[in-house]
N, C-alpha and C positions, 0 to 999 in steps of 0.2 A: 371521404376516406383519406387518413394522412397517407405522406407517401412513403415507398418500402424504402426507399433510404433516405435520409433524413437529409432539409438541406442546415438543419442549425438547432442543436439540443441545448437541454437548459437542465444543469444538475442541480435537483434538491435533497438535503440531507433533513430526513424524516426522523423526527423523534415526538418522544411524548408531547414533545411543547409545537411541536411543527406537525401534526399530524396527517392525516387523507384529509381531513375538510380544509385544515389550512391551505395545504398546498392547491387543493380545486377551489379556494380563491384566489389564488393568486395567476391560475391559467388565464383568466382575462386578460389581466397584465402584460404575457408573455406572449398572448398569438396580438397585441397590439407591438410588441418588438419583433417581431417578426420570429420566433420559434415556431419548429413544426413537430417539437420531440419534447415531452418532459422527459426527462432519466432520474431516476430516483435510485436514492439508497433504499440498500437491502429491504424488502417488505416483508419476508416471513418472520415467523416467531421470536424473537429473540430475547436474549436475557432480560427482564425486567429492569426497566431504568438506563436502557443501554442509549448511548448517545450518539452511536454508527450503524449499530446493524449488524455488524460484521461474528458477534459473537448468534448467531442462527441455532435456536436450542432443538425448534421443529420445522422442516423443509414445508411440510404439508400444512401449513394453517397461516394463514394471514397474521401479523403482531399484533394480536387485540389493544396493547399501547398507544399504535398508532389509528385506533379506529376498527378492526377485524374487519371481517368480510361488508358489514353494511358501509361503514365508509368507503372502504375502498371501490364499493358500487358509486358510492356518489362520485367518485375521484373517476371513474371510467366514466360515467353520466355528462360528466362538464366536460371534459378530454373531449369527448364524443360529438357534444354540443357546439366546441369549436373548434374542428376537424385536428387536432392535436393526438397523435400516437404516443404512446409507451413506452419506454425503454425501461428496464429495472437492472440495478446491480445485484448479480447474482452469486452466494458463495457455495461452490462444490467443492471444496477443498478440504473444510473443516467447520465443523458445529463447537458451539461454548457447551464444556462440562462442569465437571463441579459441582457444587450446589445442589440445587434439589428439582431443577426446572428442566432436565433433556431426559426424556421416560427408558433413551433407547441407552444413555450411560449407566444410569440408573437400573436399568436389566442386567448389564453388563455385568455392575460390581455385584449384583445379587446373583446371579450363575453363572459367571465366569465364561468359560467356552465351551458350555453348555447353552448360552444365551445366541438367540437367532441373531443378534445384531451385531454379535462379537466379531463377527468374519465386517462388519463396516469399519471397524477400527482397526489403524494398524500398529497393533499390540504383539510386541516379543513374550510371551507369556514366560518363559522360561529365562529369563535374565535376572530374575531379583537373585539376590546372592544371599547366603547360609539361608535359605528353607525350601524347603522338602516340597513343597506346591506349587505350582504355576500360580502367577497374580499380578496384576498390576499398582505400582506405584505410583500413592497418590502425593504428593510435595504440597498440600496445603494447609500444613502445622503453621504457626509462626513463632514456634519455638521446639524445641526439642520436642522428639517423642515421651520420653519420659514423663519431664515437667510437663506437658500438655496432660499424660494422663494422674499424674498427682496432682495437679491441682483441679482435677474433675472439670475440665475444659472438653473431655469427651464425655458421650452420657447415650446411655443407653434408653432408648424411647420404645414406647408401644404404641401404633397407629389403630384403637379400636375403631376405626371405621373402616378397613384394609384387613385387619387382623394380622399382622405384619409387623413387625421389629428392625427396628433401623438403629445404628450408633449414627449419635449426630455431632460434629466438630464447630458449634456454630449454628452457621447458616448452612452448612455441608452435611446432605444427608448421606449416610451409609449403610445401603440394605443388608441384611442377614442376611446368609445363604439358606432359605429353609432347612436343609439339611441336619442345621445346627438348633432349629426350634423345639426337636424335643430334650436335650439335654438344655435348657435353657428355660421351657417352661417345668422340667424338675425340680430347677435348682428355684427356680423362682416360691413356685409352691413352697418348696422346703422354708424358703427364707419368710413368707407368710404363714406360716403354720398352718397351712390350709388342705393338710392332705387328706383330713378325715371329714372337709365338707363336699356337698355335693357338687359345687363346681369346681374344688379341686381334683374330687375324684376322677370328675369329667377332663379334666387336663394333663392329667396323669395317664388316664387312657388314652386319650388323643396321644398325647407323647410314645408313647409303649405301642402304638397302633403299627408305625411303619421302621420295620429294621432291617439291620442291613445298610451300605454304604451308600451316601449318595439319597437318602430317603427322606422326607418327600423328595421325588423328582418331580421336574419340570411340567409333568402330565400330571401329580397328584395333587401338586403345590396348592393347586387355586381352592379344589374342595378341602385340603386341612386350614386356609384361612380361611373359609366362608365359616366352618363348622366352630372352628375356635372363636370367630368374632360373634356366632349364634348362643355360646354358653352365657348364660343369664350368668350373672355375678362375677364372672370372668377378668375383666377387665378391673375391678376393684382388688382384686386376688395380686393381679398381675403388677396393679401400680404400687403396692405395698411388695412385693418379693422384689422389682426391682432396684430397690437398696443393697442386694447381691451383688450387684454391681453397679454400686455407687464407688467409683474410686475417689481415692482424697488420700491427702499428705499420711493421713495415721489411720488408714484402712487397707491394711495390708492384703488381705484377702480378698476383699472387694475389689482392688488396685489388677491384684492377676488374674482375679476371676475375668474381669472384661479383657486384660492383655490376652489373656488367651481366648477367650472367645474369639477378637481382632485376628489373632493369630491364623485362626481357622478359618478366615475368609476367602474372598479371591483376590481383594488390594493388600495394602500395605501400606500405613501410613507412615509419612515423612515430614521434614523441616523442607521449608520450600527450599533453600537452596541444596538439598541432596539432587535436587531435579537437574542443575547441569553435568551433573556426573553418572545419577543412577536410574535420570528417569527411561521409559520402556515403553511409551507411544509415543510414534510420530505426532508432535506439535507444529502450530504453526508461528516457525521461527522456533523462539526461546517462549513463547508464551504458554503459561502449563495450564491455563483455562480455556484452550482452543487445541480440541484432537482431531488429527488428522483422520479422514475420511476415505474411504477405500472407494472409491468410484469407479473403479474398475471392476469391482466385484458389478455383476447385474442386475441381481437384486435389490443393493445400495440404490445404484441409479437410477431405476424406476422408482424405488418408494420415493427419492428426494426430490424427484421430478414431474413428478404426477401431481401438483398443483400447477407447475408451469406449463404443463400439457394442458390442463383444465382452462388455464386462462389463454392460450396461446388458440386454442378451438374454439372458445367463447368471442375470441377477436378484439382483446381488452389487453394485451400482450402482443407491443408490434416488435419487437427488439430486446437483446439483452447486454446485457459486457457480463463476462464472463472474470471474476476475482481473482487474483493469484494461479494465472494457467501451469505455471512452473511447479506449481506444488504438486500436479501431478503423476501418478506412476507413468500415465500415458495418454499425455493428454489430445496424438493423433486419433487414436482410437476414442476417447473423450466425445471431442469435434466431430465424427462421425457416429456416435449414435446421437447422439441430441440434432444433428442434421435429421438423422431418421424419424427422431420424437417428431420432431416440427412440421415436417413433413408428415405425417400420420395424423401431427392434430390441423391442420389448414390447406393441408393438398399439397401437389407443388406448383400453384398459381404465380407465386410469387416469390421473391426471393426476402427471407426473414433476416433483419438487419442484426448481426453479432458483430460484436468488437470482445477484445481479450485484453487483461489487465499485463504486459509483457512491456519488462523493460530489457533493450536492447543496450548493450555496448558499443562503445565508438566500432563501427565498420561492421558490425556484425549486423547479417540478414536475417528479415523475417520468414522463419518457415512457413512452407503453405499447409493450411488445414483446411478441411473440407467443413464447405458453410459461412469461416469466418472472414471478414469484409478488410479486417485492419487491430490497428493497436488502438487503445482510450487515447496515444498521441503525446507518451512522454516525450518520444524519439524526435518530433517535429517542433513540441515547444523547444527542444535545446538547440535545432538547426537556427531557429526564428533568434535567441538569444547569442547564437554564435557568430549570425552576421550582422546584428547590431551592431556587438563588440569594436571596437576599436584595436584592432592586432597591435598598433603601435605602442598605445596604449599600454598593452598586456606584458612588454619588456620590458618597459618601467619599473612596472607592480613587481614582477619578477624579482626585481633589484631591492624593490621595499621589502616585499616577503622574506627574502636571502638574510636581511637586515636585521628583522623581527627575530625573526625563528631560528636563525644560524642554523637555517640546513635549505638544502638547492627545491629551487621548486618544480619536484616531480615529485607527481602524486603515488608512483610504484612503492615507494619505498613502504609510504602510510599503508597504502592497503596491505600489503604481505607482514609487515605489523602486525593491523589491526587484526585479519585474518590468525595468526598463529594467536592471539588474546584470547579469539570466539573459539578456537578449536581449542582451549585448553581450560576456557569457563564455558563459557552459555551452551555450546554446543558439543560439549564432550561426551555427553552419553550418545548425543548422534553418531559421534566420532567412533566410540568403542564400539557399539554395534555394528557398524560395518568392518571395523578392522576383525573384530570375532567369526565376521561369515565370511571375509578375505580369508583367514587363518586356517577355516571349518572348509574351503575349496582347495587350500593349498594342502594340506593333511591327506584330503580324500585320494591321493594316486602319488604311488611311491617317488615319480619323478620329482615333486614338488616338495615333499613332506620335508624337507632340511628346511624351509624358505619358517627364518621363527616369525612368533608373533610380531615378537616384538622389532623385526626388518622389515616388516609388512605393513607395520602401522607407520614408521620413519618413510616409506618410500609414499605409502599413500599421502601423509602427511605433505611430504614433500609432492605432489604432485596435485592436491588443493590447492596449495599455496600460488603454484603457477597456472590455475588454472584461467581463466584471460575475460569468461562472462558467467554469466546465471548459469546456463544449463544445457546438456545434449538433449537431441529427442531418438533416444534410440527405442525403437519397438522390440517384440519377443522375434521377429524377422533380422534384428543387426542394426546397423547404425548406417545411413545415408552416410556418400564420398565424403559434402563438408564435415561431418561429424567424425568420419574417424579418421580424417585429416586432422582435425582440433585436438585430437586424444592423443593423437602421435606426435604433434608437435607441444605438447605438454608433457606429455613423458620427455620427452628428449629435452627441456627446458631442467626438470625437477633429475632427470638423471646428470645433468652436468653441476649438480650440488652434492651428490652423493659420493662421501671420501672411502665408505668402507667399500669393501668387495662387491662387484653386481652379483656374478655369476646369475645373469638372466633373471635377477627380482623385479625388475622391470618390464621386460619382456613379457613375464608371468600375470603383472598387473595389467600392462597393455592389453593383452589377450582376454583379459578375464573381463575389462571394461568395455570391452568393442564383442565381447562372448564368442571371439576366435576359440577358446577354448572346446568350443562344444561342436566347431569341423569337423565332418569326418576323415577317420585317419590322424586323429589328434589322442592322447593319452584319455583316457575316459576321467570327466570329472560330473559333479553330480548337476546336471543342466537346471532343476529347480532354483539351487543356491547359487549359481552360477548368474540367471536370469534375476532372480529379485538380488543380487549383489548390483551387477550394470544398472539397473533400474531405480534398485535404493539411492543410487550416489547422484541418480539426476536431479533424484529430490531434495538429496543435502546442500549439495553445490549450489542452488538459488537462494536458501536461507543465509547459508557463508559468503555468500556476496554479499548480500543486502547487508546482513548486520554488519560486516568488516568494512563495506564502502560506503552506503548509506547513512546509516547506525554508528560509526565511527568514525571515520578517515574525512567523512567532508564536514563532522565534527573538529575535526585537527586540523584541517588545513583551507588555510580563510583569504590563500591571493588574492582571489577575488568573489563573497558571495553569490553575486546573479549567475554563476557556472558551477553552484554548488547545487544542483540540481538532479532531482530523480534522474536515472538514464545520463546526468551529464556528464561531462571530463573537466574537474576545476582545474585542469591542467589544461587548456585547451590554449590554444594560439592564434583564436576567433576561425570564420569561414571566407575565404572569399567569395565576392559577388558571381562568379563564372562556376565555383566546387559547391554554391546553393542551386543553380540553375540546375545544373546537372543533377543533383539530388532530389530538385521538384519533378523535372524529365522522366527519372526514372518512375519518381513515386504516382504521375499520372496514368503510367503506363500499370502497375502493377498494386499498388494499394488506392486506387484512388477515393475510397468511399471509407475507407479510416478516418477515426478523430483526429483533428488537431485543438490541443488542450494548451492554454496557454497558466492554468490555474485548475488545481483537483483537491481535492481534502488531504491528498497525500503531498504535497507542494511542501518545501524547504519554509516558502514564504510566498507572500502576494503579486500577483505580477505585477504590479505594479511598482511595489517594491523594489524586487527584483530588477527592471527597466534603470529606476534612479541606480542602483547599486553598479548595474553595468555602465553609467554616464562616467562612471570615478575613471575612468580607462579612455575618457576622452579628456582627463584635466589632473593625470599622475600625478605631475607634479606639484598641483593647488594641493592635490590629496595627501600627499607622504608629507608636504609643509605644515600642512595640519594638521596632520596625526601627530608630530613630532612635538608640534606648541601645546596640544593637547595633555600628552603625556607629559609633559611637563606641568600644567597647570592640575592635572589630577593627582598627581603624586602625592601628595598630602593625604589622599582618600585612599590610597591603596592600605592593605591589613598586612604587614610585613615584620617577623623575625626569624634570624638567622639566613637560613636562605628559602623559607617558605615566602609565597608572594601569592594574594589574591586579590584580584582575579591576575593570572600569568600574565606576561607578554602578547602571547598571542589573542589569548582569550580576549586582552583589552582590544587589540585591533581588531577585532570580530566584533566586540559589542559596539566600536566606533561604526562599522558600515552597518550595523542591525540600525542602529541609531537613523540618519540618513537616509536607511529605507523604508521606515514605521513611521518617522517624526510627525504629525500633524501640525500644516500649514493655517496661520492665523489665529490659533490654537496654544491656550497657556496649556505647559507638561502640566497636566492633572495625577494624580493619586492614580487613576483605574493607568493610565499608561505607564507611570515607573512598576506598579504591577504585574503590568503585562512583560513588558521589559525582564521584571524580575522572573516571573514563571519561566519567561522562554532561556533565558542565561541559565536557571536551574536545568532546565532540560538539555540544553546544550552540554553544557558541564558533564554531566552524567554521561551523555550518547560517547564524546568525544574520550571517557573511560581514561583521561591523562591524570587529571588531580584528584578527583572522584568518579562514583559510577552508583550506577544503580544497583547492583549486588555488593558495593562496600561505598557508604554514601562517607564523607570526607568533612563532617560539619563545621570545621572552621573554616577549610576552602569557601565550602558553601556560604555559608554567614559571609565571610568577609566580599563572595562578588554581591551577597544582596545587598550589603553596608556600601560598595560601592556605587553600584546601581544609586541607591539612594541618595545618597550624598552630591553625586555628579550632576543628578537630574533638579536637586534643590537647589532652587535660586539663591536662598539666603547662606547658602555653603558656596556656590558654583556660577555663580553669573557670570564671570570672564565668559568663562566654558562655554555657557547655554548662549551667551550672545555670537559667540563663534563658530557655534555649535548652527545655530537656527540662518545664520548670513550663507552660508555654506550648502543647507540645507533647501534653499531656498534656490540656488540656482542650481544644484543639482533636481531639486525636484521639477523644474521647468526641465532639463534636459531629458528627466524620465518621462514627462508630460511627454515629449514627443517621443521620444523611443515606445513610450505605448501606444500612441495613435499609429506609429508604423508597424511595431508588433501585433494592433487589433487588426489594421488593415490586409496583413498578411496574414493571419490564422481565417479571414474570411475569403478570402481569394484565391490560396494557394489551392490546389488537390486536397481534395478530403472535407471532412465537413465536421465546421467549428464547434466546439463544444463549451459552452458560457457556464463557468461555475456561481453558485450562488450569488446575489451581489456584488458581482463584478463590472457591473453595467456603470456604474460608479469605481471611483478610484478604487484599487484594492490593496492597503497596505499593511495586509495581515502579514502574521508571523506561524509560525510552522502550528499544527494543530497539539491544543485543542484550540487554540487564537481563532485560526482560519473559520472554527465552525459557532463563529459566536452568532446569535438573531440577527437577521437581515429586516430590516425597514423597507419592507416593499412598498408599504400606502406611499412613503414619502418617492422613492421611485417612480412609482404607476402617476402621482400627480405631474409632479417634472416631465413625465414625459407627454403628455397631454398639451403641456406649456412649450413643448417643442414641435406641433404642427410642421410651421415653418422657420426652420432654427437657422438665426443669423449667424453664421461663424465668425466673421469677424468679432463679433459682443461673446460670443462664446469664448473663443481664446483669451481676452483678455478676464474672464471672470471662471480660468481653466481651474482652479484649486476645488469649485466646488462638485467636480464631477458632471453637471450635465453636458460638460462636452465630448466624454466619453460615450456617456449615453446616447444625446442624438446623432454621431456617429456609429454607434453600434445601432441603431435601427437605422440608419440609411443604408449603410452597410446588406442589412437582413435582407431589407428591400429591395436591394438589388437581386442578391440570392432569390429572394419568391419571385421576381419579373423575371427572374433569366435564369432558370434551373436549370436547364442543360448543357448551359454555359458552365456552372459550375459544379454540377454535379459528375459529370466526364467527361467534359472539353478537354480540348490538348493547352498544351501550356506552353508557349514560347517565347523565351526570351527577347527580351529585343534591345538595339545597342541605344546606347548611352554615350553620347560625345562631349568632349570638352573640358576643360582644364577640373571644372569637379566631378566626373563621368563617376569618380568612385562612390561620392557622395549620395547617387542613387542605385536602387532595384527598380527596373522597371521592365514589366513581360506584359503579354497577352492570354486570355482565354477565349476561345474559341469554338463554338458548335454550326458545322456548317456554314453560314455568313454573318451568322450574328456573331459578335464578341465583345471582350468587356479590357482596355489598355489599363492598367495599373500600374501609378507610380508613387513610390516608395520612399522617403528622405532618410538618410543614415547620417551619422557622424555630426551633429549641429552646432556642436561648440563654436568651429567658428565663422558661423551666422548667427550668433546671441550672446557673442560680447564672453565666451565661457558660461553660459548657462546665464547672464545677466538682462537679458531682452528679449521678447516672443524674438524667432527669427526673422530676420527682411533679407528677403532672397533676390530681390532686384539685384544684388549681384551677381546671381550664382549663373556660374559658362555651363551648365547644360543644356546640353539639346536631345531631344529623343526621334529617332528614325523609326517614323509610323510606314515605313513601304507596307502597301499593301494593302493599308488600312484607313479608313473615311468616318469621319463621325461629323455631324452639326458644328461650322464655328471653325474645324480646321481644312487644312490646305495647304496641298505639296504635301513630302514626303520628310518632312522634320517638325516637330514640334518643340519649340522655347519653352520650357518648364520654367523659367521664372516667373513667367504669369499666371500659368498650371497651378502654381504653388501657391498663390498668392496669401490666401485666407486659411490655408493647412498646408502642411507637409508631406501631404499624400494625396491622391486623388486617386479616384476609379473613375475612366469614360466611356458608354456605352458606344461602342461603335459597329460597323459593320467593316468585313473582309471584303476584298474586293475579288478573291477568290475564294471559293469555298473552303473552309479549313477540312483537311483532313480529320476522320476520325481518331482520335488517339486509340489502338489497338490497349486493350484490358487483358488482364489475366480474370481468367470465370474462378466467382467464387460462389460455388455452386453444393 
């Protein structure tokens, strides 16, 4: 049986081309690396051809794409075979609509809120503006409504085997409301001249059968399609009258006959972009083909769950992570029933290993929730990149950026930026909705009724803007002290921008967000809209982070890439070695069985990348001399008139360090990488919403950074360049070589348990996805590692370009983790000192389980022991010394160990040792 907490998982991204048999070939591979955990992307149903997972069209069925239910036996079969556990990415937030592939959307648009499923989506029914019906708006025209229905781009269909009428947009199917099927099989008949044969006759009665509003209902629906799809000749009747509504440029009747049928439905269709203004379900983000999921409701989350129970009780299910926990209404309550599932399906023998997708803020703590163990580990990859960092470094860059961009570098300024951008495109119909039901609470009781709309929307406004992370977790019980500490001190940030009058608009808000409003002995306001007001806004506020920080702002501001990270601060001014201790300290004690992720599908870029990107901060000034010579030799390739310039200023120094941390060593720039290069600078461009974006694309911007792209990377245009390009490259990439073998050595040692994303085991110098998720070559992996039985480092370091030195460090690494589990599964963690003139040069701590434990030591900073990045390091110089008090292992003696021999063959070491006192246990917080 694998074990209930994992000591080292292995993410694979499952798609059509990588499916359940794939991946259970490749488990051999990974329990000879030492995994004890696959973690797979999403498995259940999802959109056809989908290349994540993430769009989930059905919770209850396995993605027959990837295999259905018999592969996924075999994928548990091999798992099983070689004592390897389960983890799967799970999404309870939001299923993919649309189209014609989710049955419960699809219910939805054909009865409305009539439909059982309607209470799973959370749909404003009553927001679409000038008509008379509740409905939801659908935004996937790609052109006007009109033009879409003149030029017969909408088209009214008949499913004879359903007996069932759908408008289809495309690929986008559009149910009827039944209701409307007998005035529809009238008009059809009439338009086939069919009323005086016998299966007209029969369709005409059918129609004339149920009158009255609302008819077929819901109860009668299925017997009038079974009976209309039994009339013999029926369907040939049907497909000749449907020219009634054939719309088209000079079929004027036919044109409104279908507009109003549409009209009569429960959607409404739209041009996609009405959707950042009018659309009316929660999506997830800006995305209008992912609707948000009411998991709150309990109906919702037994249907969507009751396959993870099924496999969780069959025992083919040891773990989950849990996707976007912010997105929910409540996601303590969440955590607490799926605790209960779990427990229902396998007892409570054991403890079921959850982690949650939660990116935190600088300083900001993890709430506790019942069940869950930790984060997937954004929060730890940026501590791991914050004390590689070079601080010194970072004042340099500072000075270059100021240079670039002529503006200071703090990142505040870009977010509250990018922020007011998303609240006034992508997210403005989020935006209006809640100012509507702020408006709809302050009306309800004469005290408040003066506070207008339109004050209400300016102070909320203003009070996103300052709001400082993702999200509160307030319940229908109020908000925890941290929380309504954080609300209060936002209010009072957003009310010292406010020039017109308060008279207590803030106040009013404060209240209504923390739902003081609803004390007793407080003005009566209506507690419903009160409660989904507070609750609504915890859910917007994590999409307006992400897109305005994520999505934008580390789009625009490029100091330094490697701290332009999920969860990080590209403002940051690195960690010290003493304010990481103290942060491992803590995290031993209270998350210690969280991921630590140094690379996930959602990553900026590779870490490995990212390592070289953060070397620049040990060699500023090589760096900004280069950029400088650069820009000057590319000047010629920039696309410039008047005062348009592409790609920008800044933009260029972003694609100079993209460059630096993609490059391939020994390696002519081929075609498929000025490619890639190009994709990822398209996508950049757009995120960062300065010259162009995705809802107003900028095409000669665009062209001229791909014309650039090109040019620069061509030898026959660019040689200077690419020769100063590639010399540069080169000792920066020896400088990432080590920053990643100290970044792997610490994501396996510190508290928590490492989490290896696909082909990482080899260098990883992807760029932000879809890059990241391109086919990994594991035959060529699984044999390398074969070849490294017993791996000589020495021969290893010097032939580091081609990755298997990463590799056979990442399985000695493992290996250590399987011989000593309790060392690091929740051992204490203790620092230990460091002496001598380069003491800052290393990290190095202890783990501990009772006497056994494991000294690790660290190398930071290498430039200068390698000449600037120009020579593996020779550390025979280096004045450290490490004080082992306490501690014995084979080979030392006394209580000081000389790390330049330590070092010799690598820059880190781990040594199994033993205490010469018992270690204490590190006390845990249960997560239970």
């Amino acid at each position: 049986m694998p074990s209930a907490v994992p000591l080292a998982t292995y993410r694979l991204q499952l798609t059509a081309d990588f499916d359940f048999d794939k991946a259970a070939a490749v488990v051999p591979y990974l329990k000879a690396l030492g995994i004890t955990h696959l973690y797979a992307s999403p498995v259940m149903k999802a959109r056809k051809g989908s290349t994540h997972g993430y769009d989930t069209v059905d919770h209850g069925q396995l993605n027959p794409e990837l295999g259905g239910d018999a592969g996924f036996a075999r994928l548990s079969e091999t798992l099983k075979a070689h004592d390897l556990g389960l983890i799967i990415d799970f999404v309870p937030n939001h299923v993919g609509v649309h189209f014609a592939d989710n049955p419960w959307w699809l219910d939805v648009l054909e009865w409305g809120q009539a439909s059982p499923h309607a209470v799973s989506f959370d749909i404003d029914w009553d927001q679409l503006a000038y008509r008379a019906r509740g409905g939801v708006l659908l935004p996937i025209l790609g052109s006007s409504y009109g033009e879409a229905l003149e030029r017969g781009d909408i088209e009214l269909r008949y499913a004879p085997e359903e007996g069932s009428f759908s408008a289809w947009y495309f690929e986008h199917r559009l149910p009827i409301a039944p209701e409307r099927y007998g005035e529809v099989l009238r008009m059809i008949v009439k338009e086939a001249d069919a009323a005086e044969t016998q299966p007209g006759e029969r369709l005409l009665a059918l129609a004339a059968r149920y009158t009255g509003l609302r008819r077929p209902n819901r109860k009668e629906a299925p017997a009038f399609k079974a009976e209309l799809k039994e009339i013999a000749g029926a369907a040939d009747i049907i497909a000749r009258g449907l020219a009634a509504y054939g719309a088209g440029k000079d079929r004027t009747a036919q044109t409104l006959a279908l507009h109003h049928l549409l009209e009569r439905q429960h959607y409404k269709l739209g041009h996609w972009r009405l959707a950042s203004s009018d659309i009316n379900y929660r999506r997830f983000f800006d995305v209008n083909g992912l609707a948000g999921l009411r998991v709150e409701d309990p109906g919702t989350f037994a249907a969507t769950h009751r396959l993870v129970k099924q496999l969780v009780a069959e025992g083919k299910l040891h773990g989950i992570r849990l996707d976007h926990i912010d997105g929910l209404r409540d996601p303590a309550q969440y955590c607490q029933r799926l605790r209960r599932l779990v427990r229902d399906a396998q007892g409570n023998t054991k403890p079921f290993y959850t982690v949650i997708e939660k990116i935190l803020c600088e300083h900001e703590r993890l709430p506790q929730f019942a069940g869950v163990q930790g984060t997937t580990g954004y929060e730890w990859m940026n501590v791991i990149t914050h004390v590689l960092i070079d601080p010194k470094g970072l004042e340099a860059l500072d000075e270059t950026w100021r240079q670039i961009s002529n503006r200071p570098p703090q990142l505040a300024p870009y977010v509250k930026e990018a922020k007011r951008r998303v609240l006034e495109t992508l997210l403005a119909s989020e935006f209006t909705v809640l100012t509507g039901l702020l408006a709809r609470i302050a009306n309800g009781h004469y005290s408040t009724r003066d506070f207008s709309a339109d004050s209400l929307r300016q102070a909320l406004e203003l009070y996103v803007l300052h709001f400082p992370v993702y999200r509160t977790y307030l319940t229908h019980s109020g908000p925890t002290a941290p929380d309504r500490k954080l609300i209060e001190d936002t209010i009072e940030r957003a009310r010292r921008e406010w020039f017109a009058a308060d008279e207590g608009i803030f106040d009013f808000l404060r209240d209504a967000l923390t739902m003081d409003l609803l004390k007793p002995g407080r003005p009566p306001h209506s507690a419903p809209r009160v409660r989904r007001f507070a609750l609504k806004v915890q859910q917007f506020t994590g999409p307006m982070m992400a897109k305005s920080l994520e999505d934008t702002a580390f789009y625009q501001f490029h100091r330094l890439l490697a701290l332009n990270e999920v969860g990080g601060d590209p403002a940051s001014t690195g960690l010290t070695i003493p304010a990481f201790h103290q942060a491992m300290q803590a995290r031993a004690k209270e998350w210690p069985q969280g991921m630590t992720a140094t690379a996930t599908h959602d990553t900026k870029r590779g870490e490995d990348a990212r390592t070289r990107i953060a070397a620049l901060s040990e060699i500023p000034g090589e760096w900004t001399s280069a950029v400088a010579r650069w820009k000057v030799l590319n000047a010629a390739h920039l696309t410039t008139y008047g005062n348009f310039r592409a790609p920008s200023a800044t933009f260029e120094y972003m694609l100079y360090q993209t460059l630096l941390g993609a490059l391939p060593l020994g390696e002519e720039v081929d075609a498929a990488f000025v490619e890639r290069i190009q994709a990822y600078a398209l996508k950049a461009a757009r995120e960062g919403k300065e010259e162009t974006s995705w809802l107003n694309p900028h095409e000669a911007y665009e062209n001229g950074i791909r014309d650039f792209i090109g040019k620069i990377l061509d030898p026959a245009q660019s040689a200077e360049f690419l020769e100063a390009l590639q010399r540069l490259a080169h000792r920066v990439a020896l400088l990432g070589t080590l920053n990643s073998l100290s970044q792997l050595t610490l994501k396996a040692t510190l508290p928590g348990v490492p989490d290896f994303y696909q082909g990482t085991e080899f260098w990883d110098l992807s760029l932000v996805d879809p890059d990241n998720r391109r086919p990994v070559d594991f035959a060529a992996r699984h044999a390398a590692l074969k070849s490294l039985e017993a791996p000589d480092w020495n021969a290893l370091s010097k032939s580091s370009p081609d990755g298997r030195l990463k590799l056979a460090w990442t399985r000695h690494l493992l290996a250590l983790r399987n011989r000593l589990p309790d060392i690091f599964v929740g051992g204490s963690y203790q620092p230990l000192e460091v002496r001598g003139a380069h003491a800052n040069h290393v990290i190095a701590f202890a783990r501990g389980h009772g006497r056994a434990a494991a000294i690790v030591v660290v190398g930071r900073h290498f430039a200068p022991f390698t000449q600037g990045g120009r020579e593996w390091p020779s550390l025979e110089g280096l004045d450290a010394t490490l004080d082992i008090s306490g501690y014995a292992a084979p080979g030392l003696a006394g209580n000081e160990l000389p790390l330049a021999p330590a070092l010799r063959d690598l820059p880190v070491a781990v040594i199994e040792a033993r205490s010469t006192s018992a270690a204490k246990p590190t006390r845990q917080r249960a997560h239970l």
